[in-house]
N, C-alpha and C positions, 0 to 999 in steps of 0.2 A: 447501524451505529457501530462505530469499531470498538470501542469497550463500554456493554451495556453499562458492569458493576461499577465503573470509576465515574465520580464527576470531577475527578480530574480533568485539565486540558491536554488532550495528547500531544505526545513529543517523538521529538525525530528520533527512527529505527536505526540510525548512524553511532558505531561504538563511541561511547562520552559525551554525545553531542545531549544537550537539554535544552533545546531549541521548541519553541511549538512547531508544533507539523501542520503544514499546508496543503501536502500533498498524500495521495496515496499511492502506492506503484504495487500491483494487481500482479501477481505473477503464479506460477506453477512450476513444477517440475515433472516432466512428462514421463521421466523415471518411475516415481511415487505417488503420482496423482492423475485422476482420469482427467480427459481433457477440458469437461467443463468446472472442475475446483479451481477456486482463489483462493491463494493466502496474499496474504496483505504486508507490507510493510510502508512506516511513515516516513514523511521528507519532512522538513524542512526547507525554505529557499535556495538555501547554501550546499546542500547533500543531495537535490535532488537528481540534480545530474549522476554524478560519483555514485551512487546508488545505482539509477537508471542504467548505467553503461555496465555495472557489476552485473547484474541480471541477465543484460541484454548479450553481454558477450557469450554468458549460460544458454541463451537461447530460452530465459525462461520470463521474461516480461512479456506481461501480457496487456497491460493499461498504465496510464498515469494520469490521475483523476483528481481536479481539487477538493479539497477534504472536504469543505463545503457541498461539492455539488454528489461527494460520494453519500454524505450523513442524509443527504438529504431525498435520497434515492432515485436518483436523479442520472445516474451512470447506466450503462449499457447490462452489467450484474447482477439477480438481484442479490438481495440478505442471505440468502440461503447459501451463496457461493460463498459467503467470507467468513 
């Protein structure tokens, strides 16, 4: 689950954006983090790209997983990485 304490509906990781998020995009920084930690941030439809390629050019994406099939533990990670 990405936020146990909210039953909020999560929203896109994108600065302003208050969109629900669809996506998760799975990343690390290999600086700061051992190789198998995830942090997490949300998409939306609209940001998920812009997001995606911000990481990717960091060299630090590591998945982009529908929020859906991440909640539902269903992605290649477990709970413990995120």
């Amino acid at each position: 689950m990405i936020n146990p304490v909210s039953d909020e509906t999560p929203i896109c990781s994108a600065k302003g954006c208050r969109a629900d998020a669809v996506w998760v995009l799975a990343w690390n920084n290999p600086k700061l983090h051992t190789p198998e930690r995830r942090k997490t941030w949300l998409a939306c439809e609209e940001h998920r790209e812009h997001l995606s390629r911000f990481l990717g050019v960091r060299g630090f994406l590591k998945d982009v997983v529908p929020l859906a099939e991440w909640d539902s533990g269903d992605s290649a990670g477990s709970a413990a990485d995120r």
